[in-house]
N, C-alpha and C positions, 0 to 999 in steps of 0.2 A: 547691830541690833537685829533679832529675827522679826522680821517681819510679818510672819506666821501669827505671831503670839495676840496683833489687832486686826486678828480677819474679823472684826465685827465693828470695829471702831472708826467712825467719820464719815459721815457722806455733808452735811448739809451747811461747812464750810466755805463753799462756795459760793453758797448763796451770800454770804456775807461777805465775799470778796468781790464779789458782782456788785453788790453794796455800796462798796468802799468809789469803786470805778462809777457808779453813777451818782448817786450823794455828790461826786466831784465834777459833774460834767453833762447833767441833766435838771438841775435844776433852776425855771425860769423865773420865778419871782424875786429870789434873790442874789445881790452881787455875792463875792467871795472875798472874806478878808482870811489874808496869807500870812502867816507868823510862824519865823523859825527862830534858832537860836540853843545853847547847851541848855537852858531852863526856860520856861516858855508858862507865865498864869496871870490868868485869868481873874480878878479880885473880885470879890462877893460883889460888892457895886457898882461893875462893868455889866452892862446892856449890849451886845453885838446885833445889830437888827442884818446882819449880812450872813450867807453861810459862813464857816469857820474851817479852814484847815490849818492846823497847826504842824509842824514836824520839829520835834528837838527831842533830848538824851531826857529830861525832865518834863513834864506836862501835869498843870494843876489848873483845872477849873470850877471855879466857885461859883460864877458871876451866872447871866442869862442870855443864851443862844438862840434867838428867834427864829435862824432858821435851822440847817442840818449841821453837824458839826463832823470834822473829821479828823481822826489825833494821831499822830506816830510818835512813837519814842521808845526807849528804855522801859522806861516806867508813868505810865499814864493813872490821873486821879484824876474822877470828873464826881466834886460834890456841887454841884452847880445845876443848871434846869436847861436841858434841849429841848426847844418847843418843835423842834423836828426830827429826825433820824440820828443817829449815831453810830461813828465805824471806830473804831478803833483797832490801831496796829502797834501791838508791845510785849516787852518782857511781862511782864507784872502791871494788870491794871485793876483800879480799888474803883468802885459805882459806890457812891452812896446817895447821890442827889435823882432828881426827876428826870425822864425821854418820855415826850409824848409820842412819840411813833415809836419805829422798831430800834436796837442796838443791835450790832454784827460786830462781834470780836473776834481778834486772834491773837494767840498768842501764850506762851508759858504757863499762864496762868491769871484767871480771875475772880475778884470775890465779892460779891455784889450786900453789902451793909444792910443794916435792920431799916435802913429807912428809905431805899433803893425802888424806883417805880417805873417800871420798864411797861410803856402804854400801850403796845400793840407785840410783837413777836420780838423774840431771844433768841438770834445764832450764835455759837460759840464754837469754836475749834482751837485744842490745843491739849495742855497737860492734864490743864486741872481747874472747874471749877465750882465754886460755892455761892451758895444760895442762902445767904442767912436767913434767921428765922423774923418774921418783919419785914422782908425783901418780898417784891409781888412782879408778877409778869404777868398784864392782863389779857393776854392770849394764847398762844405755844413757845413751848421753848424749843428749840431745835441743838443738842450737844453734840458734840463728838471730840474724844480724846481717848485720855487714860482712866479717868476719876471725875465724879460727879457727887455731890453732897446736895440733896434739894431740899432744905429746912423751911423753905419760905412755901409763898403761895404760886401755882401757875392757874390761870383761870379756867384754859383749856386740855388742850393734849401736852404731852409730853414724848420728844421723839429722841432717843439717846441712841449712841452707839460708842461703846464704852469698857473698858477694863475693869470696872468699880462703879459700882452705884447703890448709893444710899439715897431713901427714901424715908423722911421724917416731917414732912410738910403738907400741904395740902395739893393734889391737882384734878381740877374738875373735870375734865376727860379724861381717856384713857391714855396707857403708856405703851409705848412704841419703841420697836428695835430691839438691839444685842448686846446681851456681856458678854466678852469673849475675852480669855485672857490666859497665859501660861504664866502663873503665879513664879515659878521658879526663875526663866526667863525675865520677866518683870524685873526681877531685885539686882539684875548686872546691871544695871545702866540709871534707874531712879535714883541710886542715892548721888548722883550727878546732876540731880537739881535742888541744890541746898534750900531754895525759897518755898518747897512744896512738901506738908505735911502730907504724908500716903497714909489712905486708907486700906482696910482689909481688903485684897483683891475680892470680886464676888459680886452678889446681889444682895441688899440688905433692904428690906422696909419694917420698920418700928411700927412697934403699937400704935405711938401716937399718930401715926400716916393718915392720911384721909386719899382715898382714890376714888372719884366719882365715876370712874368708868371700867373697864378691865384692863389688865396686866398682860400686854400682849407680847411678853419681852422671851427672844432667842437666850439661851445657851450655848455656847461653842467653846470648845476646846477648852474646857474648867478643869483645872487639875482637880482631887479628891478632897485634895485640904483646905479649899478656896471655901471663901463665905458665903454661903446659899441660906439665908434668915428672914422667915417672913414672921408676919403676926400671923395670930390662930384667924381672924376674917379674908388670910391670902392662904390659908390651909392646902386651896383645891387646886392653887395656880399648878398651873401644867406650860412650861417654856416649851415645847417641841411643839404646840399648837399655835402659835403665833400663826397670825392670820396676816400681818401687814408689816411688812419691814424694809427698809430700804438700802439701796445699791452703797452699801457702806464701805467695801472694798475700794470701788471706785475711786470715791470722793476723797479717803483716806491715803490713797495713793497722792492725791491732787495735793492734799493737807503736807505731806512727808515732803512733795517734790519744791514744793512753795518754801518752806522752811528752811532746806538744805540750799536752794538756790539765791535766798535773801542772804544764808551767814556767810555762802560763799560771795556774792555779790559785795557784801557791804566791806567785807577783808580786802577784796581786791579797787574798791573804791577808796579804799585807806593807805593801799600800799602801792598800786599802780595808778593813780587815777589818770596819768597823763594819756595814757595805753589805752585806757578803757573809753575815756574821752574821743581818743582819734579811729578809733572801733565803731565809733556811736556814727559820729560825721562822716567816716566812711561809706556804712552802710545806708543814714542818709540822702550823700552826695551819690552813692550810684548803687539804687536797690536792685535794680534791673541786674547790675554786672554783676554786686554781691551773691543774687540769686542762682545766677547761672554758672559761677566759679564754685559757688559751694557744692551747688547738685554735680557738677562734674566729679569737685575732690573729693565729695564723702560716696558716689559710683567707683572711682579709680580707685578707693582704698579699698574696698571689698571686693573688689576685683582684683586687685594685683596683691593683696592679704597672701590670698592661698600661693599666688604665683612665687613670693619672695619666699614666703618658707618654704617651699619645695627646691625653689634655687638655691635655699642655704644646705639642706639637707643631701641636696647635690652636689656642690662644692665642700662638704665634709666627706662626702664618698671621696670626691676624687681628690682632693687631701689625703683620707685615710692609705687609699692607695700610694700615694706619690712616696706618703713617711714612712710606708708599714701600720699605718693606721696611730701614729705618736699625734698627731694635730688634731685628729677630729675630736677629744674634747674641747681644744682651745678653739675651735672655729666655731662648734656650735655652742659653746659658753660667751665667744666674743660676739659671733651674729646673734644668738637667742637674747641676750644680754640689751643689746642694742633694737632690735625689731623687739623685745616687749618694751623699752622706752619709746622709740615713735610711737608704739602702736596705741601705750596710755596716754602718751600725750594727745595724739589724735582726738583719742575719745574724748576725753577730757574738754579740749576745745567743743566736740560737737553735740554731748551730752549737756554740758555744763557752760562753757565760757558763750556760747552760742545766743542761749538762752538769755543771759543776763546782757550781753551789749545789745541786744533786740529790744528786750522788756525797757530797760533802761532807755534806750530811743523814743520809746513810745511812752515812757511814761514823762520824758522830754518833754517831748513833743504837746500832751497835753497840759502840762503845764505852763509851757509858754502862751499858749492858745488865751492863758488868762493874763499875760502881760509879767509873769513872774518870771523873775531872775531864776537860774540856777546855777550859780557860782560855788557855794558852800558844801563842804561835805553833807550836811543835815538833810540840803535842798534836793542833791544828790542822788540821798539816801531815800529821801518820800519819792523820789520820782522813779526809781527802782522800784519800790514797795509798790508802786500804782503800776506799774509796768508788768511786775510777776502777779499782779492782780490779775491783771487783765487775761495773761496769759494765762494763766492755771484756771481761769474762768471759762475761756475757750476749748481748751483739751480737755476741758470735763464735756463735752456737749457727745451726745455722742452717735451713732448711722456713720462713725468715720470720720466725721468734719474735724472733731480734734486732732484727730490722729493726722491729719492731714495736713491743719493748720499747725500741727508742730512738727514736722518736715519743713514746712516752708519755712517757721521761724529759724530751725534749723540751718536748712541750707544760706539764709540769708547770714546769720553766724557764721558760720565757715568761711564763707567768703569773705565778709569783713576782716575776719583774721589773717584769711592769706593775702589783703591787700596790705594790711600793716605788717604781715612780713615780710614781703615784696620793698614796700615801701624803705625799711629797715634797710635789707640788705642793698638796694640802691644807692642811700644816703653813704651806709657804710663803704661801699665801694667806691664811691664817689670821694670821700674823705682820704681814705687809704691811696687815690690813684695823684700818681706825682704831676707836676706843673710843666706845662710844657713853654 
C-alpha cells in the first residue's frame, strides 16, 4: 500500500485509544463485569449497573449499561443504552441504540443507524464510516480513515481527515481537516475489503447539507478525476485557506502501526501462543535483564551490520582470487542469501515481535489487576488490544517521549526474545547431550 496516497488521513484515533485504556482502568464508581466467549449478548432486559468489558468473535448489546462499556470482537452491535462512555474494538460495528457520553471506535468499519445517539464526542479511525440520516452526535465528531458519509446530525464541529467525504447532513459548526487521496492508488487494495461500499474518492456536500460554520477542509494530492462537488451556498469555498487542521500524518501513522500490529499479534496468538506466552513472563520475570540484552543486541546489530558485509565482500575477493574468480557468485549469493535472512528476521523481531510480547504483558498485566483470568485465546486477544492501545497511545505523544518510550518497549522485546532463544537452545542441547 502507498502510503503517500493518506497524507491527510487520521490523527484523532488516538484519542479513542486512550479511551479504550482508561474506560478500563479509571473508572471509580464502578466495578467491572468481564465477559468473553465466541458470541457474547447482552438481551434487551439485562440491566448491568457495573462497567462492562466484553471480548469475543460476536458482540450483541440490547440490554442497559449503567456505566462505561468496552467491546472487542470481530463484529460488534451495540443497540442497547450506554449511560457512560463507549470503546469499541472490531471488524465491523453497527450503533443503533443510545451513549450518554462519548464513543471511540476502531476498526474496518462503522455505521451508526437512524436512531443512533451519541451524547457528547465521536472518535473513529479506520476504513470507513456512516452516519445515517436520523443518527445525531451531540457535540464533535472527530474521523479519520478512507471514507466518511455524514447524513445524520453533528451538533458541533466536525474534524475529518479522510480519502472521501460526503457531506448530506447537518453540522452546526464548522469543518475541519483533509481530503487527501490518490484515486488510482486507492483502487489496488479496496476492493479487498468485501464489507465496504466505496464511495467517489473526493469531497462532496449536497444540497441538502446544512453547515453552520465554515468549510475549513485541505486538499492534497486529488488526482483531476476525483470528486470535488459542492452546492451553489459552498460556491466560494477555497481548500488552500484552511485556517485549522491537524497533525494527521502523525496520528495516521499510529492508526496503520496499531492495525498491522494487532493482525500480526493475534496470527501468532493462534499459532504460537506457547512462544508468545514464555516472551510475556520472560520479560516480566526479568525486565531489568530484558532491557539491557536488547539494547545491547539491537547496538551489536548495527554495528556489526556494515562489518559482516564487508567481511563477505572480502571473502569473495579473496575467493575470486583463489578460483580465478569461479566462486564469487556462489559466495556472495550464499552469504547475501543468508545475511538478508538474519538481517529480516532481526528486524522482524524488533520492529514487530518486540512490540506485541510487550503490549501483550501489559495488557496482561492490567487485566489481572481486576482479578480476570487470561487463559483463552479471546482473553488473550483483548489483553493485546489493550496493550497495543496503550502503546500506540504513548508513541503518539510527542518532544520525543514516544520516540523514546518505543525504544525501550523495543529493547525490552529483543531481549525477551533472545532469552527464549537461549532458553531453547539450552533445553535442546541438554536433550541431545547423552547419559553419563
Amino acid at each position: 500500500m502507498n502510503t503517500r496516497k493518506y497524507y491527510g488521513a487520521a490523527r484523532l484515533l488516538v484519542l479513542a485509544l486512550v479511551a479504550v485504556l482508561s474506560l478500563g482502568i479509571t473508572s471509580p464508581a464502578y466495578a467491572a463485569d468481564f465477559r468473553e466467549g465466541d458470541v457474547v449478548i447482552v438481551n434487551a432486559d439485562e440491566v448491568i449497573e457495573d462497567d462492562l468489558v466484553i471480548s469475543a468473535q460476536r458482540v450483541e448489546v440490547y440490554g442497559t449499561i449503567v456505566g462505561d462499556a468496552i467491546l472487542f470482537g470481530q463484529t460488534v452491535i451495540m443497540d442497547g443504552r450506554v449511560e457512560g462512555s463507549l470503546a469499541i474494538g472490531a471488524q465491523v460495528v453497527q450503533v443503533g441504540g443510545e451513549v450518554t457520553g462519548s464513543a471511540y471506535i476502531g476498526g474496518q468499519s462503522v455505521e451508526f443507524g437512524d436512531t443512533a445517539v451519541i451524547g457528547r464526542n465521536l472518535y473513529f479511525g479506520g476504513l470507513s464510516a456512516i452516519l445515517a440520516q436520523g443518527a445525531s452526535v451531540e457535540r464533535s465528531a472527530y474521523i479519520a480513515g478512507y471514507q466518511a458519509a455524514l447524513n445524520g446530525s453533528i451538533a458541533d464541529d466536525a474534524y475529518v481527515g479522510l480519502g472521501s467525504l460526503a457531506i448530506n447532513g447537518a453540522i452546526g459548526g464548522n469543518v475541519y481537516g483533509t481530503v487527501s487521496v490518490d484515486s488510482e492508488a486507492d483502487a489496488t487494495w479496496i476492493p479487498y475489503m468485501p464489507d465496504v461500499v466505496l464511495q467517489d474518492a473526493g469531497l462532496s456536500i449536497s444540497n441538502d447539507a446544512e453547515i453552520g460554520g465554515d468549510m475549513l477542509v485541505q486538499l492534497q494530492e486529488v488526482a483531476n478525476d476525483v470528486n470535488v462537488d459542492f452546492a451553489d451556498e459552498f460556491a466560494n469555498f477555497q481548500p488552500q485557506q484552511a485556517v485549522r487542521t491537524f497533525t494527521a500524518n502523525r496520528v495516521r501513522t499510529r492508526v496503520g502501526d496499531f492495525l498491522g500490529l494487532i493482525l500480526v499479534g493475534l496470527l501468532f496468538l493462534a499459532i504460537l501462543p506457547k512462544s508468545v506466552d514464555r516472551m510475556r513472563a520472560l520479560a516480566e520475570g526479568n525486565a531489568a535483564g530484558s532491557l539491557g540484552w536488547g539494547l545491547l543486541l539491537v547496538v551489536l546489530f548495527f554495528f556489526l551490520l556494515p562489518a559482516v558485509i564487508g567481511l563477505l565482500i572480502l571473502v569473495a575477493i579473496l575467493g575470486g582470487l583463489v578460483s580465478l574468480g569461479t566462486l564469487v557468485p556462489e559466495i556472495l549469493g550464499l552469504g547475501g542469501a543468508t545475511l538478508l535472512m538474519i538481517g529480516a528476521a532481526f528486524s522482524f523481531v524488533m520492529s514487530v515481535l518486540s512490540k506485541i510480547v510487550v503490549s501483550y504483558l501489559v495488557g496482561r498485566l492490567i487485566l489481572e489487576r481486576f482479578n480476570q483470568t487470561v487463559e483463552t485465546y479471546w482473553a488473550k486477544a483483548g489483553a493485546l488490544t489493550l496493550g497495543l492501545v496503550l502503546y500506540e497511545c504513548v508513541r503518539a505523544i510527542p518532544f520525543g517521549i514516544g520516540w523514546a518510550a518505543g525504544l525501550f518497549v523495543t529493547w525490552i522485546g529483543v531481549g525477551a526474545a533472545y532469552f527464549l532463544l537461549r532458553e531453547t537452545f539450552s533445553r535442546t542441547k541438554a536433550e541431545e547431550a547423552p547419559e553419563s
